[in-house]
C-alpha positions as CSV (number, residue, x, y, z in Angstrom):
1,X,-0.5,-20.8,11.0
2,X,-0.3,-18.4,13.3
3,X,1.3,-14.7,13.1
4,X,4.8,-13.9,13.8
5,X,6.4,-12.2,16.6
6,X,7.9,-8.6,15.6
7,X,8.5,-5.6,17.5
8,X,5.6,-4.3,17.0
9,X,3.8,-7.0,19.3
10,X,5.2,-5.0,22.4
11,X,4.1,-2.6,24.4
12,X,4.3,0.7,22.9
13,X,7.0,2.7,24.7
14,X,7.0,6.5,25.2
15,X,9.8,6.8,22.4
16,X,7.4,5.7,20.0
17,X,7.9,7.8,16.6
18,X,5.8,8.6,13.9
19,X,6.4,9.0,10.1
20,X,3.9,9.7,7.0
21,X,4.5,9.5,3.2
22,X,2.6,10.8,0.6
23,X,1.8,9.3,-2.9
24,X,0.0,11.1,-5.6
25,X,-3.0,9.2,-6.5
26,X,-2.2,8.9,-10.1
27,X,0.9,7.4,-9.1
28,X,-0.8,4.5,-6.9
29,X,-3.2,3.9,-9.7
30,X,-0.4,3.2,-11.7
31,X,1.5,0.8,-9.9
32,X,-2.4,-0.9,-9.5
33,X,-2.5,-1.7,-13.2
34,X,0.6,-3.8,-12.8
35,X,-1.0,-6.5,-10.9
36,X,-4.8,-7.2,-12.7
37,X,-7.7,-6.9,-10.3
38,X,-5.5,-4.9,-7.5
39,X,-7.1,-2.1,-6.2
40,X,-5.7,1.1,-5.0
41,X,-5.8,-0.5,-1.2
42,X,-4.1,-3.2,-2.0
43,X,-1.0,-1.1,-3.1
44,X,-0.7,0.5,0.0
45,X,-0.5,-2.4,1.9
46,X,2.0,-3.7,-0.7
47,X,3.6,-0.5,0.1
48,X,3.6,-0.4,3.9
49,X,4.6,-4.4,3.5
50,X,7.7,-3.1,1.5
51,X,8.7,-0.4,4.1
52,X,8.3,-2.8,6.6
53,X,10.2,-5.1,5.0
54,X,12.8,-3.0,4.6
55,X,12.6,-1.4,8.3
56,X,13.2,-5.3,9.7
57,X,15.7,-5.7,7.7
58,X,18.0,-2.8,8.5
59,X,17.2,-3.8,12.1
60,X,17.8,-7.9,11.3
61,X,15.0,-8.6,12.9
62,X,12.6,-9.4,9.8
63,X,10.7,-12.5,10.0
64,X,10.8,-15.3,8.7
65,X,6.8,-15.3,8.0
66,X,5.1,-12.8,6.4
67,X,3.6,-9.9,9.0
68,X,-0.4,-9.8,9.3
69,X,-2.0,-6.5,9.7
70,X,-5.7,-5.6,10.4
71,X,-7.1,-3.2,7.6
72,X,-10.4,-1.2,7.5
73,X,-12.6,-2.6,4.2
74,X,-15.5,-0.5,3.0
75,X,-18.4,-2.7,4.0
76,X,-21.6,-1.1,1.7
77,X,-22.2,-2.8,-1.6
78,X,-20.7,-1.2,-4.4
79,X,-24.9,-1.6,-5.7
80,X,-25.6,1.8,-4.3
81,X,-28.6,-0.9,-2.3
82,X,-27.8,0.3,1.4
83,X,-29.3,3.7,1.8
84,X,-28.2,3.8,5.1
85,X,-25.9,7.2,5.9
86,X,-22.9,7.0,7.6
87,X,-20.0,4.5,8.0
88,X,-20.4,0.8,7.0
89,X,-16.7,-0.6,7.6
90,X,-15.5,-3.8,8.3
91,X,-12.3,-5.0,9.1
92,X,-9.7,-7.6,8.0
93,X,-6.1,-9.4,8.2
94,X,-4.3,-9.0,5.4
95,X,-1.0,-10.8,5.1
96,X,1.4,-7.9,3.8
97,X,4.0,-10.3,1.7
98,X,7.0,-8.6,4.2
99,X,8.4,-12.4,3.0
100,X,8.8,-11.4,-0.7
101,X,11.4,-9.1,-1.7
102,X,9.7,-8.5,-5.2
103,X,7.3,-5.9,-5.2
104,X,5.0,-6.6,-8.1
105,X,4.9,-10.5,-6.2
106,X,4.2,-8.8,-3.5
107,X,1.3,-7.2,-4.7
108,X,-0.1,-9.6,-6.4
109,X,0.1,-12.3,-3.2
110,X,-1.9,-9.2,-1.3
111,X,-4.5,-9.2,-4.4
112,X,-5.0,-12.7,-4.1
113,X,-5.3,-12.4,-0.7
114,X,-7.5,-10.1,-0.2
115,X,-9.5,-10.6,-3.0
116,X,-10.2,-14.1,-0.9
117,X,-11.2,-12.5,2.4
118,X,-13.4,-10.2,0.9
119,X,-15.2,-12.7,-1.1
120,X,-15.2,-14.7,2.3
121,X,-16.6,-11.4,4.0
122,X,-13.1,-12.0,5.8
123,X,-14.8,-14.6,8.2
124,X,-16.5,-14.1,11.0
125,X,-14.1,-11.1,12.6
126,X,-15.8,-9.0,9.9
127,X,-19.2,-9.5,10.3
128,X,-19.1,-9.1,13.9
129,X,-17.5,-5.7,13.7
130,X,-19.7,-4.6,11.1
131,X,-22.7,-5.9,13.2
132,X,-21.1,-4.1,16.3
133,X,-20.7,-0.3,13.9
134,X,-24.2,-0.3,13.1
135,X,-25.6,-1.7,16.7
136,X,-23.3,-0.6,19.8
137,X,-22.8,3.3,21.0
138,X,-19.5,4.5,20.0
139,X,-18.4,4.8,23.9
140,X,-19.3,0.8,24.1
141,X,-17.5,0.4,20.2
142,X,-14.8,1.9,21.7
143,X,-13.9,-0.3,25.1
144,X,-14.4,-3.3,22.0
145,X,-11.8,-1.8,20.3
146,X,-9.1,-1.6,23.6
147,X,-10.3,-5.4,23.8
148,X,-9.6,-6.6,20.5
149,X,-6.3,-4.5,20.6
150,X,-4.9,-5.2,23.8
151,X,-1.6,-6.5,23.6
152,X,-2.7,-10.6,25.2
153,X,-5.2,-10.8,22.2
154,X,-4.1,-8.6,19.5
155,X,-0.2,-10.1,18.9
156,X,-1.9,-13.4,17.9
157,X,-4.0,-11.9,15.7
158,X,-2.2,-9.3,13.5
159,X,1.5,-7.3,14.5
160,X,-0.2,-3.8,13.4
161,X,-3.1,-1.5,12.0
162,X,-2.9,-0.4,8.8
163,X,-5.7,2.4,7.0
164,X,-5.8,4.6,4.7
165,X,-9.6,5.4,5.5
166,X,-9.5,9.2,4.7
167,X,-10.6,11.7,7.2
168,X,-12.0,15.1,7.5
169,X,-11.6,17.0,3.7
170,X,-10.7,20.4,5.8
């Protein structure tokens, strides 16, 4: 079907701006048991969908589709099997539900959702980046990354990035 056009297809300007919330863990596992089978990741895309949602429209420039966002999935079986150290992620689109106003719908349409890409393996996308973490030198990894994210490819793919892969715990 294609992904919408938003704002954040564009060229990022030099008046970008950046903002950051924090949410107590025991809070998001909460708001997790209202949907069966979500997961902690798939409340803070409901989340972000929400803010977004709410972003386009104060600006009245929220689409009529639902905006797509790429999302880092934690590739290594849960089987404790892959003794290999180090990173094993993958990525994926998620639709973020920025159509429905209800949140608890919302979370439940990005459940289902990605509860379908995962069991998919999220298509071919994923595999190839997981292929490419464990096979290509970061420098390389990197100029793939500017690829898939440069601006022709990237708005018909997904409007944005979304993680909430932790990093350093100093």
């Amino acid at each position: 079907s294609g992904v919408p056009v938003a704002r954040f297809n564009h060229r990022v300007s030099p008046h970008r701006m950046f903002g950051a919330a924090e949410f107590p863990l025991v809070e998001l596992g909460r708001l997790r048991r209202r949907v069966d089978g979500a997961t902690i990741n798939d409340v803070i895309l409901a989340i972000c969908g929400g803010a977004l949602r709410r972003y386009l429209l104060q600006h009245r420039d929220l689409p009529r589709d639902t905006l797509v966002a790429v999302s880092p999935i934690n590739a290594r079986p849960r089987n404790g099997q892959d003794a290999v150290s180090g990173n094993n992620l993958s990525a994926m689109t998620v639709e973020l539900g920025t159509d429905i106003a209800d949140p608890v719908a919302r979370l439940q349409a990005i459940r289902n959702y990605t509860r379908e890409a995962k069991e998919a393996k999220a298509g071919l996308g994923a595999r190839l980046l997981t292929d490419l973490t464990r096979h290509i030198p970061g420098a390389t990894l990197a100029g793939v990354a500017r690829l898939v994210t440069n601006e022709r490819i990237a708005r018909n793919q997904a409007n944005l990035i979304i993680t909430n892969v932790p990093g350093p715990q100093f």
